[in-house]
C-alpha atoms as an extended CHARMM CRD file, in Angstrom:
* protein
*
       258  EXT
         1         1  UNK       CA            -33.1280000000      -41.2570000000      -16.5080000000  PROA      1               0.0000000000
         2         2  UNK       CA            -32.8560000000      -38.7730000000      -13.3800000000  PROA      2               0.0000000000
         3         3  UNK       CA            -35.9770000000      -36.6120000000      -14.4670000000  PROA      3               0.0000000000
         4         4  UNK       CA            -38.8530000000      -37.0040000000      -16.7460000000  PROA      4               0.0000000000
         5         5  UNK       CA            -40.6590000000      -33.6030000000      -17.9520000000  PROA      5               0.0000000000
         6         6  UNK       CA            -44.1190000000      -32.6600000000      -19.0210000000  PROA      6               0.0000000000
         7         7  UNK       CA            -45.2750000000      -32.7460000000      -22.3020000000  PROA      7               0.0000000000
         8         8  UNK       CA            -45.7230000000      -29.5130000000      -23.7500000000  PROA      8               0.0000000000
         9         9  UNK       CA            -42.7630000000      -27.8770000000      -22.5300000000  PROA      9               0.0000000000
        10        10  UNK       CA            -39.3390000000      -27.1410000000      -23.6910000000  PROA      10              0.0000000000
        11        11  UNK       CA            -36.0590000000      -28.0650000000      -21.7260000000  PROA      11              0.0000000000
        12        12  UNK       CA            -32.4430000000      -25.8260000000      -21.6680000000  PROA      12              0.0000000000
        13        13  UNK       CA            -29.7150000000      -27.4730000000      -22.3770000000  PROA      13              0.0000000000
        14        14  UNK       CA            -25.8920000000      -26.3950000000      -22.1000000000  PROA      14              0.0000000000
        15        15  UNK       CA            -23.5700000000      -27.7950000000      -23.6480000000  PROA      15              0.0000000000
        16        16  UNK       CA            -20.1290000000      -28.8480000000      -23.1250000000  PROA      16              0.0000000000
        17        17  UNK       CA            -18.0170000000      -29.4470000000      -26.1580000000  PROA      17              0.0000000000
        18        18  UNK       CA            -15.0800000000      -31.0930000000      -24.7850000000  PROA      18              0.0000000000
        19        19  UNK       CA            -11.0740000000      -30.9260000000      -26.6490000000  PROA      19              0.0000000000
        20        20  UNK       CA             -8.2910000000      -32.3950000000      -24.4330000000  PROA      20              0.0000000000
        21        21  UNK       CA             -9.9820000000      -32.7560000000      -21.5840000000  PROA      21              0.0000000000
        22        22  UNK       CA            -11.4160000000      -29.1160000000      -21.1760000000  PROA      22              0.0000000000
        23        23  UNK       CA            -14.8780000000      -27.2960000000      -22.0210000000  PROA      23              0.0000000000
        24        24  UNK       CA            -14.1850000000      -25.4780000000      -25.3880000000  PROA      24              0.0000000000
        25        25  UNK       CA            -16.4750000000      -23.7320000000      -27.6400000000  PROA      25              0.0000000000
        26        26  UNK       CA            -15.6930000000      -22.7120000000      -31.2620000000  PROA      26              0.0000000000
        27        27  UNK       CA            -17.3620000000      -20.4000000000      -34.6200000000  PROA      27              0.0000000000
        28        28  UNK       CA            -18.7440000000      -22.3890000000      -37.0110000000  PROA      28              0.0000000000
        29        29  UNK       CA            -16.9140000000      -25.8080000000      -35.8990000000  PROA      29              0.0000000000
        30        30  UNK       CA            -13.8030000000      -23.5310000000      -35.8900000000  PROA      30              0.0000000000
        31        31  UNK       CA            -11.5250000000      -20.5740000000      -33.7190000000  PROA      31              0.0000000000
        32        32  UNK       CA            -11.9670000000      -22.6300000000      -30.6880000000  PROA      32              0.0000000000
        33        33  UNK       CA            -11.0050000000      -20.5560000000      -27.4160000000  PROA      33              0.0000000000
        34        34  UNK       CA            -11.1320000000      -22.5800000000      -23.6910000000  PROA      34              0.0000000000
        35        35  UNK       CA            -14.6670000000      -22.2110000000      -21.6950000000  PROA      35              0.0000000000
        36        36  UNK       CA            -13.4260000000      -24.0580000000      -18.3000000000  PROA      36              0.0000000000
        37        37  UNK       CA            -13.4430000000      -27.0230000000      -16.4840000000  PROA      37              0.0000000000
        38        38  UNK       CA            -16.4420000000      -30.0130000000      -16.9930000000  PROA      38              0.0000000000
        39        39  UNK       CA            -17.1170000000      -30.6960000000      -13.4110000000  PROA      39              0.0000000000
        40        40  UNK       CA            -17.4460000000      -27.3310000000      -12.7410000000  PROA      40              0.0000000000
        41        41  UNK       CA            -19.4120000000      -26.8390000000      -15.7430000000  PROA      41              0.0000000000
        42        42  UNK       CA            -21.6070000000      -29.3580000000      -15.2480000000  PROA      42              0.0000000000
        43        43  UNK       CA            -22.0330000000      -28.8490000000      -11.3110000000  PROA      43              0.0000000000
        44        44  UNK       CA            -22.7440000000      -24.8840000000      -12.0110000000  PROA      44              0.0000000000
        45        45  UNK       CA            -25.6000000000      -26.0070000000      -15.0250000000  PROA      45              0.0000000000
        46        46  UNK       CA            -27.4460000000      -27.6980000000      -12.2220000000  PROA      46              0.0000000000
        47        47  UNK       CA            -27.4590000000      -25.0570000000       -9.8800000000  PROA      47              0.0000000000
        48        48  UNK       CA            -28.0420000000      -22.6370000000      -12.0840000000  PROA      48              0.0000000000
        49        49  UNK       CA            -31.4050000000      -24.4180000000      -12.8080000000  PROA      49              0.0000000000
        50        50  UNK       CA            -30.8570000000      -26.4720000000      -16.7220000000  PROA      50              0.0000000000
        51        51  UNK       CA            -33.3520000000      -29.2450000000      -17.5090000000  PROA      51              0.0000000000
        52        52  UNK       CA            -30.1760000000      -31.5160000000      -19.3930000000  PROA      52              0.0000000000
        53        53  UNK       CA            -26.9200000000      -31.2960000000      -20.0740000000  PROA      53              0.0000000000
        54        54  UNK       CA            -24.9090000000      -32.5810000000      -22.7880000000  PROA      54              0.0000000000
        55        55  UNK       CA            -21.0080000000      -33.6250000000      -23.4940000000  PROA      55              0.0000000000
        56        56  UNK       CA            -19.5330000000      -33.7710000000      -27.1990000000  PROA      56              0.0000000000
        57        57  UNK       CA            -15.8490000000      -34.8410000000      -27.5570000000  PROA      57              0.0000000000
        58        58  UNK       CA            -16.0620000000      -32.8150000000      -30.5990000000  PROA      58              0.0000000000
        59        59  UNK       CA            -12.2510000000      -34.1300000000      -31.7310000000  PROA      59              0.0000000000
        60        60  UNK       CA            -12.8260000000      -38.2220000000      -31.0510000000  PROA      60              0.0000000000
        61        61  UNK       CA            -14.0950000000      -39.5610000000      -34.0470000000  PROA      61              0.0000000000
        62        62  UNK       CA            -11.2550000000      -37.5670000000      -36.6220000000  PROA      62              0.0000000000
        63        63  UNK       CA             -8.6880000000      -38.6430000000      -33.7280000000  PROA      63              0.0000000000
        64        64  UNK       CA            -10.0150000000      -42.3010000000      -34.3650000000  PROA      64              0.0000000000
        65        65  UNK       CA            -10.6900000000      -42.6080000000      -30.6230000000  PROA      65              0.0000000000
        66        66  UNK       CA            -13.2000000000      -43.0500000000      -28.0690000000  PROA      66              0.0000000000
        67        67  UNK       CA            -14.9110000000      -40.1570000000      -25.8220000000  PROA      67              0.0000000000
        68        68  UNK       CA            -12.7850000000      -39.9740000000      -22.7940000000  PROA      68              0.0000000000
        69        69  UNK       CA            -14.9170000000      -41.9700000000      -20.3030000000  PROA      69              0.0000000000
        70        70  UNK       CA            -13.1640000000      -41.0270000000      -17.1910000000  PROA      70              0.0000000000
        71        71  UNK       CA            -14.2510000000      -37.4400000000      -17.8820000000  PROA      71              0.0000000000
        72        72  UNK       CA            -17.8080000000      -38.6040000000      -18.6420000000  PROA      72              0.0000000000
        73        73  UNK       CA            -17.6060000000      -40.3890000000      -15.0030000000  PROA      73              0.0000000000
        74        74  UNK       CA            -16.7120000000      -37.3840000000      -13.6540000000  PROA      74              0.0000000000
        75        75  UNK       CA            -19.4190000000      -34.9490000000      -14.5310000000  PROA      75              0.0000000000
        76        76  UNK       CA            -21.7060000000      -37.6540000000      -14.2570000000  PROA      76              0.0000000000
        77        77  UNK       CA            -20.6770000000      -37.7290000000      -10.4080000000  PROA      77              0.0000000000
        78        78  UNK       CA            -21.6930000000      -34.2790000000       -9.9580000000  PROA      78              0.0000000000
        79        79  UNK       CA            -24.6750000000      -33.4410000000      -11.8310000000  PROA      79              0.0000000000
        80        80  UNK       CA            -28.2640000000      -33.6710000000      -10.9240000000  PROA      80              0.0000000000
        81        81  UNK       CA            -30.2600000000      -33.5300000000      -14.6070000000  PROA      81              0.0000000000
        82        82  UNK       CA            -30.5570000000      -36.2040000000      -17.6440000000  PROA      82              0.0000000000
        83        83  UNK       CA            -26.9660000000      -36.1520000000      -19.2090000000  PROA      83              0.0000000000
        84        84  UNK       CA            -26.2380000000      -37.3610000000      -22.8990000000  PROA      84              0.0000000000
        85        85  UNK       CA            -23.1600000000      -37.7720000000      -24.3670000000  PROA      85              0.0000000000
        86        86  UNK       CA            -21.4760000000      -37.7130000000      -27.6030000000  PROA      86              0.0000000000
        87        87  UNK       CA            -18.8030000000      -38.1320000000      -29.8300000000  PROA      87              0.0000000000
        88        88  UNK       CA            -16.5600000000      -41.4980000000      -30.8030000000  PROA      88              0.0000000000
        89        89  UNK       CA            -19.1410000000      -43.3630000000      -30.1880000000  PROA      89              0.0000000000
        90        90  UNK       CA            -19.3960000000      -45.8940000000      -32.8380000000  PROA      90              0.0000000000
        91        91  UNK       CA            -21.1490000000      -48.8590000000      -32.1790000000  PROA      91              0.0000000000
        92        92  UNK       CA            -22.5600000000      -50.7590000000      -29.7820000000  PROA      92              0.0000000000
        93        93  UNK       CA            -20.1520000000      -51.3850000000      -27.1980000000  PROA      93              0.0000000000
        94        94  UNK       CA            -18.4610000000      -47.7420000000      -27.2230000000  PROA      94              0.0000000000
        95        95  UNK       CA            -22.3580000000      -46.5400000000      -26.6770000000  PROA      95              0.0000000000
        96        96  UNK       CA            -23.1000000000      -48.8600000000      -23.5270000000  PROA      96              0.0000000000
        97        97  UNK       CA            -19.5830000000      -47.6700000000      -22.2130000000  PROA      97              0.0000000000
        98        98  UNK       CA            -20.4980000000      -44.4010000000      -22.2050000000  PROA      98              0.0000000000
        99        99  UNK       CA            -23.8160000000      -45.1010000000      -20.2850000000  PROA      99              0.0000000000
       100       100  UNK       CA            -22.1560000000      -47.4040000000      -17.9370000000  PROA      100             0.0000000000
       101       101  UNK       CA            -20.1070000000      -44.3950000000      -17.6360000000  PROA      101             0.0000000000
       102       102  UNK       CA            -22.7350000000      -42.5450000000      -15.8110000000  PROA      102             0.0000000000
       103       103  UNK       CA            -24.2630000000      -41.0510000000      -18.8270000000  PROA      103             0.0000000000
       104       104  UNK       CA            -28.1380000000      -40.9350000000      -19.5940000000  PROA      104             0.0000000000
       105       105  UNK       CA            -28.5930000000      -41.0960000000      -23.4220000000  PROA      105             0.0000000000
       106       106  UNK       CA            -25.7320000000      -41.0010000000      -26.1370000000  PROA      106             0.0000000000
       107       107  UNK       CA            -25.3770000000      -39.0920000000      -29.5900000000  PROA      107             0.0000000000
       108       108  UNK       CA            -23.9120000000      -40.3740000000      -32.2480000000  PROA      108             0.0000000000
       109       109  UNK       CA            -23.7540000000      -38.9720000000      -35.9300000000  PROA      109             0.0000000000
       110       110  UNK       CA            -20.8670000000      -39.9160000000      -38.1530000000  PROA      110             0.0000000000
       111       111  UNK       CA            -20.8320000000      -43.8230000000      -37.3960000000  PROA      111             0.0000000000
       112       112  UNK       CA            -24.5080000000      -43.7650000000      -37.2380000000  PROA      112             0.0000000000
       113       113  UNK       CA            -24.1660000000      -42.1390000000      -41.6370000000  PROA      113             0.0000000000
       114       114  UNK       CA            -21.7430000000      -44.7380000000      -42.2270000000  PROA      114             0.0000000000
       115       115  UNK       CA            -23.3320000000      -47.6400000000      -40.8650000000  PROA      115             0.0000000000
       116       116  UNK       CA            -26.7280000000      -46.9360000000      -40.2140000000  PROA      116             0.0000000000
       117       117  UNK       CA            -27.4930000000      -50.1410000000      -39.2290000000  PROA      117             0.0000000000
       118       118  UNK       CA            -25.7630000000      -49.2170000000      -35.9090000000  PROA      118             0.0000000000
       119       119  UNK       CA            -29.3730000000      -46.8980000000      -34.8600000000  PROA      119             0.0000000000
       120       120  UNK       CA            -31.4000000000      -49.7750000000      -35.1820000000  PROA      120             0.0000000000
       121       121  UNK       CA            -28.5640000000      -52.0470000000      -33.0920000000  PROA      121             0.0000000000
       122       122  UNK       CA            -28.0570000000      -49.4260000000      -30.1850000000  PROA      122             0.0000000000
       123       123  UNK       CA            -31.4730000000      -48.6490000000      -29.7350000000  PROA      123             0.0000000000
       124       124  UNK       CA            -32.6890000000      -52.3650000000      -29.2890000000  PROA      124             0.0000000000
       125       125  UNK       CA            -29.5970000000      -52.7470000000      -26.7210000000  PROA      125             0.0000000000
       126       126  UNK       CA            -30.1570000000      -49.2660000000      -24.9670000000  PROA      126             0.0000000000
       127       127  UNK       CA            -33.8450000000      -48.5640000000      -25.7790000000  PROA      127             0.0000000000
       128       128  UNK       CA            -35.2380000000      -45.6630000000      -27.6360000000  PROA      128             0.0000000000
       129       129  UNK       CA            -34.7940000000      -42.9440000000      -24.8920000000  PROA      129             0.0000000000
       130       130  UNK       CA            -30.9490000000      -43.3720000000      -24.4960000000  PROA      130             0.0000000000
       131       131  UNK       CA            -30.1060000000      -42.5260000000      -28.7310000000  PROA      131             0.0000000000
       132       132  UNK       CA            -30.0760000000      -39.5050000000      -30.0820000000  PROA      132             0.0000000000
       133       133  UNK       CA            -28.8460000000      -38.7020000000      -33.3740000000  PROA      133             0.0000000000
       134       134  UNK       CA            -26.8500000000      -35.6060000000      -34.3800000000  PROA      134             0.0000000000
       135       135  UNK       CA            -27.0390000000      -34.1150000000      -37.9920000000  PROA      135             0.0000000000
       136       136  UNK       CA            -24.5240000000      -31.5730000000      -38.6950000000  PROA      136             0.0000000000
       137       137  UNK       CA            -25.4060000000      -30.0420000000      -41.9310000000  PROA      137             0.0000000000
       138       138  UNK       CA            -24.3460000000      -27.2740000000      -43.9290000000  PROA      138             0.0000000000
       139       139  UNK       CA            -26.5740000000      -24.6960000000      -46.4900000000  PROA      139             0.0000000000
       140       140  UNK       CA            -26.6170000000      -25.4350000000      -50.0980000000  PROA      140             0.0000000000
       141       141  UNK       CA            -28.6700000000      -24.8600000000      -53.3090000000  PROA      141             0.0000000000
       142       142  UNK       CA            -27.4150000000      -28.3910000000      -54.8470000000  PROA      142             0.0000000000
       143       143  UNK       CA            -29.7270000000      -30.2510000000      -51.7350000000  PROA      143             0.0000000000
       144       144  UNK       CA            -33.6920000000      -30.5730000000      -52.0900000000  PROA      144             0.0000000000
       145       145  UNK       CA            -34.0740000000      -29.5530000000      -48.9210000000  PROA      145             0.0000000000
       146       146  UNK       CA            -31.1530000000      -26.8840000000      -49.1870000000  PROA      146             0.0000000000
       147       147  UNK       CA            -29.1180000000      -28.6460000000      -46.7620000000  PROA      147             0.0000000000
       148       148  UNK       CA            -26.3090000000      -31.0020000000      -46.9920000000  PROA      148             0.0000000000
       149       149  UNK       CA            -25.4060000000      -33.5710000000      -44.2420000000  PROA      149             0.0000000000
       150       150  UNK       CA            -21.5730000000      -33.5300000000      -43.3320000000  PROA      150             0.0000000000
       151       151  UNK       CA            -19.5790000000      -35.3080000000      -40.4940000000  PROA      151             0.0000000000
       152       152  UNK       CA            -16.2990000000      -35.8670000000      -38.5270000000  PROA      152             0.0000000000
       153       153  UNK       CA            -17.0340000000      -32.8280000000      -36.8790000000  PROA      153             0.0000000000
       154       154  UNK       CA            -18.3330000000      -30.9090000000      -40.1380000000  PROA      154             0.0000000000
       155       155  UNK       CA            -15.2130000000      -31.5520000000      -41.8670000000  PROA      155             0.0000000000
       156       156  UNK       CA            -16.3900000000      -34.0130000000      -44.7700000000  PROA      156             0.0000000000
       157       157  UNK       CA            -19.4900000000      -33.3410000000      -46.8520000000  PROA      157             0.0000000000
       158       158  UNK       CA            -21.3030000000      -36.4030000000      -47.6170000000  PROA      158             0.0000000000
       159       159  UNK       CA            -23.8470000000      -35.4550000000      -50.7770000000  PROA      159             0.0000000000
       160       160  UNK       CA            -26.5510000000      -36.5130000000      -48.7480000000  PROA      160             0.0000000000
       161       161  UNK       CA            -29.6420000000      -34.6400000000      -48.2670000000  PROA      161             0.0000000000
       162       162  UNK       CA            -30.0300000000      -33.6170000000      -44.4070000000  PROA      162             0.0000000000
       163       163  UNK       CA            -33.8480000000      -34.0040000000      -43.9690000000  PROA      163             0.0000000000
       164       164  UNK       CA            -34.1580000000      -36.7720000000      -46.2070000000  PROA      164             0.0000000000
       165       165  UNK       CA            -31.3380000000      -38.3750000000      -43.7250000000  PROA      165             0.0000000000
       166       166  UNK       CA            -33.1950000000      -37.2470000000      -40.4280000000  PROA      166             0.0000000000
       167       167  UNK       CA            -36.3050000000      -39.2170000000      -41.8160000000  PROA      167             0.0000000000
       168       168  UNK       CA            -34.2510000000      -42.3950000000      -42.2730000000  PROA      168             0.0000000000
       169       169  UNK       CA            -33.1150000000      -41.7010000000      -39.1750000000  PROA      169             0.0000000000
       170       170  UNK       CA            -36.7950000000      -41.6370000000      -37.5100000000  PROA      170             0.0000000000
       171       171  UNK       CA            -37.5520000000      -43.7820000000      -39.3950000000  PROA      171             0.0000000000
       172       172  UNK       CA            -35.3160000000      -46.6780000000      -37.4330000000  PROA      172             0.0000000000
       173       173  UNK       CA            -36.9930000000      -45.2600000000      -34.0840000000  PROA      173             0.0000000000
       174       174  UNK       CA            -34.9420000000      -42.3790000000      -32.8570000000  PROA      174             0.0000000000
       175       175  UNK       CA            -37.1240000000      -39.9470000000      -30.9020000000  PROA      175             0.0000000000
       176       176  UNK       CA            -34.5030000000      -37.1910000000      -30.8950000000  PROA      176             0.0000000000
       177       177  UNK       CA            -32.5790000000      -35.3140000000      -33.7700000000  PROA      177             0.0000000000
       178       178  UNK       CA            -30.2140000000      -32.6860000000      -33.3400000000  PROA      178             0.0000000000
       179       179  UNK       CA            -29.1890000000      -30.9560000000      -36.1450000000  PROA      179             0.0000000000
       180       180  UNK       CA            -26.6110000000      -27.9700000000      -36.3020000000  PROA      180             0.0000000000
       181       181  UNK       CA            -25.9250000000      -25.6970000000      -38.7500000000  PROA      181             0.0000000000
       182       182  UNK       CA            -22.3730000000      -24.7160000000      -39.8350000000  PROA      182             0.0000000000
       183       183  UNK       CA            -23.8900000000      -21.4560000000      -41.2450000000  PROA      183             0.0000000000
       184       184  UNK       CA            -25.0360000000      -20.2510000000      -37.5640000000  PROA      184             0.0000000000
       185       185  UNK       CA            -22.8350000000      -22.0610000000      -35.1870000000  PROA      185             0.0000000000
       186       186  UNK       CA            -21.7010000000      -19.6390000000      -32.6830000000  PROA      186             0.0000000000
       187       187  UNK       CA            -22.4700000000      -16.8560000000      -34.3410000000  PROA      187             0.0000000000
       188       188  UNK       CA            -24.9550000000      -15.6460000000      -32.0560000000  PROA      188             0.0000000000
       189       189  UNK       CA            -27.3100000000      -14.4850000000      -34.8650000000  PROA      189             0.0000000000
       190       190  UNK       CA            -30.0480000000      -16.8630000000      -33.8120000000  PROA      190             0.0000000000
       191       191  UNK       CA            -30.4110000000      -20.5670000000      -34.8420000000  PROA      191             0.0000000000
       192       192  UNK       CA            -31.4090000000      -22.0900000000      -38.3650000000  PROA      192             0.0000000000
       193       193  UNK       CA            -34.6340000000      -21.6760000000      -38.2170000000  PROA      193             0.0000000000
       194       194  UNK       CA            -35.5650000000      -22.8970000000      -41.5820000000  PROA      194             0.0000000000
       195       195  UNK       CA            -33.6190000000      -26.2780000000      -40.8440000000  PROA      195             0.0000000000
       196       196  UNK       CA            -35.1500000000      -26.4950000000      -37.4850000000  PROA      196             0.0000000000
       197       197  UNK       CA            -39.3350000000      -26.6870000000      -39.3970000000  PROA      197             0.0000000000
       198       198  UNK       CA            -38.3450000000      -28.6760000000      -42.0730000000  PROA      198             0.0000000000
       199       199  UNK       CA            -36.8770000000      -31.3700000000      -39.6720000000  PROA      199             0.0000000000
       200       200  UNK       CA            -39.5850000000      -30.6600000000      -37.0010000000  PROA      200             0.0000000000
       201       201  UNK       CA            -42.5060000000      -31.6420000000      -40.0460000000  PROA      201             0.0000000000
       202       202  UNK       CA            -40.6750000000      -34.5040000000      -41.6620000000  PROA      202             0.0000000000
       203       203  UNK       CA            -40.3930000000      -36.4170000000      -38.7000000000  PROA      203             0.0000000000
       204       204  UNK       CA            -41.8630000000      -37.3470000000      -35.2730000000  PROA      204             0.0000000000
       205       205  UNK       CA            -38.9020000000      -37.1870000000      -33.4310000000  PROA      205             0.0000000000
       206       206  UNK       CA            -38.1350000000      -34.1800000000      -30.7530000000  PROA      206             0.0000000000
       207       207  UNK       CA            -36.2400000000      -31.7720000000      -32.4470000000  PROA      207             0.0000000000
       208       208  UNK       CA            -33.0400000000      -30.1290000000      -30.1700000000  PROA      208             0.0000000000
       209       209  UNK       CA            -32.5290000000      -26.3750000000      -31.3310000000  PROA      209             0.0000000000
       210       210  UNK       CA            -28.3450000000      -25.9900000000      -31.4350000000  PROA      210             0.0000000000
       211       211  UNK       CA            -25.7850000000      -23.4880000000      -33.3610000000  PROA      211             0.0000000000
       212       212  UNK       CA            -26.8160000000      -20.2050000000      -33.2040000000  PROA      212             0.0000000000
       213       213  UNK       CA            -28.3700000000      -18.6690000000      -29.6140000000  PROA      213             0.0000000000
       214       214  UNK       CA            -26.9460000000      -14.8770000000      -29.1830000000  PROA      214             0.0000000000
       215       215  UNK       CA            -30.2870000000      -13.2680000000      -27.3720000000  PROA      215             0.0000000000
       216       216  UNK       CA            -33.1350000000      -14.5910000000      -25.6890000000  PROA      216             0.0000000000
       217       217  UNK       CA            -35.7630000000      -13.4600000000      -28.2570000000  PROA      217             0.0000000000
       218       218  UNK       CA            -33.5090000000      -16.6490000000      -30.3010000000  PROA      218             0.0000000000
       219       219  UNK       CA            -34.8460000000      -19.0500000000      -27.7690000000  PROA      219             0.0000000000
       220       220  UNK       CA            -38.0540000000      -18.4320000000      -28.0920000000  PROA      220             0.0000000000
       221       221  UNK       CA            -37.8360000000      -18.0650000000      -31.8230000000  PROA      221             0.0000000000
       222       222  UNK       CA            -36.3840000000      -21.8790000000      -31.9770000000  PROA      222             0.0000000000
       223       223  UNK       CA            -39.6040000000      -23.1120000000      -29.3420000000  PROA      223             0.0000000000
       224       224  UNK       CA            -41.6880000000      -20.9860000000      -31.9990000000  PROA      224             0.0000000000
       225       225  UNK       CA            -39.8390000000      -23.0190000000      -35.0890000000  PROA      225             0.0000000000
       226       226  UNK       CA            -40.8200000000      -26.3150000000      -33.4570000000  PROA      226             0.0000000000
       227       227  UNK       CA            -37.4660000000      -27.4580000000      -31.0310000000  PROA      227             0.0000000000
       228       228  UNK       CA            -38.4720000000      -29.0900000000      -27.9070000000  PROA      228             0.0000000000
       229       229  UNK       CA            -35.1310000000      -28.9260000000      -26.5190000000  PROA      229             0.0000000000
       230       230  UNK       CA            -33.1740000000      -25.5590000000      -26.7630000000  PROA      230             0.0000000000
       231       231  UNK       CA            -29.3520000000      -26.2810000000      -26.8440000000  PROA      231             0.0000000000
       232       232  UNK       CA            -26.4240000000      -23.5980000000      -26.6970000000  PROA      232             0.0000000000
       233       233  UNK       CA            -22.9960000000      -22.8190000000      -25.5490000000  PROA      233             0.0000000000
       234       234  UNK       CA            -21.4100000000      -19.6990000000      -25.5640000000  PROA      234             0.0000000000
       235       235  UNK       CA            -24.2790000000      -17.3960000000      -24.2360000000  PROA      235             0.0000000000
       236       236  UNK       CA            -24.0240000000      -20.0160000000      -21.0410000000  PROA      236             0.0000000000
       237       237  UNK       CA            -20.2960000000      -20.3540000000      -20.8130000000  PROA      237             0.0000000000
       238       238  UNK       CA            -19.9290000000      -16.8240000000      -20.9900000000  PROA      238             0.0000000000
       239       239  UNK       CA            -22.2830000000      -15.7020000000      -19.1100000000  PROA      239             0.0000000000
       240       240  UNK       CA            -24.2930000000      -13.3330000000      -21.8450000000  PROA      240             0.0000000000
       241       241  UNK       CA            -27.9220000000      -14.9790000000      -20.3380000000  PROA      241             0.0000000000
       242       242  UNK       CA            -28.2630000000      -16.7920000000      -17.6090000000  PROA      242             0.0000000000
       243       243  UNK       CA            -30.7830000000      -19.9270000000      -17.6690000000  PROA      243             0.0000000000
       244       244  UNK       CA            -33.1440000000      -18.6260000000      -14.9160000000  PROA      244             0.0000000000
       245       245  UNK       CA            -34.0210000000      -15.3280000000      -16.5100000000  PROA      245             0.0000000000
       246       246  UNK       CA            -34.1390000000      -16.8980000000      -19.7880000000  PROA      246             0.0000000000
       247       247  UNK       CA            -36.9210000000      -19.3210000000      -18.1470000000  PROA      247             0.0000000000
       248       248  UNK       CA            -38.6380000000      -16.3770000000      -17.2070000000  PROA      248             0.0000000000
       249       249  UNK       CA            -38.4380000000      -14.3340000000      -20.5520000000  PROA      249             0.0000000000
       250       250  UNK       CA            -39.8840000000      -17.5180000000      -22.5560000000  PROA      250             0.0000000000
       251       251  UNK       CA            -42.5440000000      -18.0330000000      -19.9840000000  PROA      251             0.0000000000
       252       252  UNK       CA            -43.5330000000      -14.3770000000      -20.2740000000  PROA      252             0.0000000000
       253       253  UNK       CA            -43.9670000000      -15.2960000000      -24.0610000000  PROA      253             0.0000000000
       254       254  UNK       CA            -46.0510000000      -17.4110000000      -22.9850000000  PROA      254             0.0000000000
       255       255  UNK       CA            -43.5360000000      -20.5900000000      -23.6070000000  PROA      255             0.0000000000
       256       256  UNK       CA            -44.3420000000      -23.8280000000      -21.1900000000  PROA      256             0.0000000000
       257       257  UNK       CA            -40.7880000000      -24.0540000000      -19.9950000000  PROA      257             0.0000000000
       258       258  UNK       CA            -39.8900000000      -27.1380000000      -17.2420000000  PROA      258             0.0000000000
């Protein structure tokens, strides 16, 4: 990994969702409008002072295809801060690509519901640090836990109960679980903060805060909730808050921030 942080802190993380080779962000998985270029994405995240980056070829797996590795190479060859990627990555092999690629950690969430065995598998070929798992989920009355898990990109609902599937998940030794919720992504109305606790106390694993971030006070909500790792999009690739004075505004609150 290219940095390690302290414990008791909370990283920033931008995101790049990535459709035909360009940065992209949409509302609730949907209305997608262009956000740029990745390199110069990626290159302006690290100046601009994030603690990790991350990649989702948010079309691959409903394409049936792989994430585009020569544009994983490429950001890879400019940026400066832990880097995971996601999306088509299905087993094994696709997952080591992707690191070979350049990339720090990888995500994975549909093949990992389908074949879970495939956790278990990448993290005893990559080691616990390099897999995190993604959860999209949606709200519902008919779930325990009033959330229902759904992949290929939030298209298919799967009947299964999201927090009872992020235990299972820690359960095979992933440290990190991202959920998002279709209900708040790109909204801007803050994240799911009900999703975020209930994941945060079922498991062990770091918690990444994503769908949601419109103000700062969000943030710091989300570090309140229990996230470790505070992801977003839109307010970044739009320039609505800019990472250094959101630094500042959570450490005023009194936030340990990296």
């Amino acid at each position: 990994m290219k940095k390690t942080f302290p414990t008791g802190t909370v990283r920033i993380m931008p995101c790049l969702d990535m459709q035909d080779g360009r940065v992209v962000k949409g509302v609730r998985f949907v209305d997608i409008r262009d956000a740029g270029d990745p390199v110069t994405c990626g290159r302006a995240y690290c100046d601009a002072g994030a603690d990790e980056l991350a990649m989702l070829d948010i079309t691959a797996t409903v394409e049936g295809r792989r994430t585009m590795l020569n544009v994983v190479k490429a950001v890879a060859g400019v940026v400066t801060i832990p880097f995971t990627v996601g999306g088509g990555i299905a087993d094994v092999a696709s997952a080591a690509a992707v690191i070979e690629a350049g990339a720090d950690s990888i995500s994975t969430s549909s093949a990992a519901f389908r074949k879970p065995d495939v956790i278990a598998e990448m993290i005893k070929e990559l080691g616990a640090d390099r897999v995190t798992v993604a959860i999209d989920v949606a709200q519902t009355k008919a779930m325990p836990s009033g959330y229902e898990v759904y992949i290929d990109g939030g298209r298919t609902a799967t009947g299964a109960d999201a927090v009872e599937w992020a235990k299972r998940v820690n359960g095979y030794g992933v440290r990190t679980i991202l959920p998002t919720s279709k209900s708040t992504d790109g909204v801007k109305t803050g994240y799911d903060l009900p999703l975020i606790r209930q994941i945060r106390a079922a498991t062990d694993a770091e918690v990444v805060a994503s769908g949601g971030a419109g103000t700062m006070e969000h943030f710091y909500e989300a570090a309140q909730a229990g996230a470790t790792v505070l992801l977003a999009a839109s307010v970044f690739h739009f320039n609505i808050i800019g990472i250094r004075p959101l630094k500042e505004y959570l450490k005023s609150r009194g936030v340990g921030i990296c």
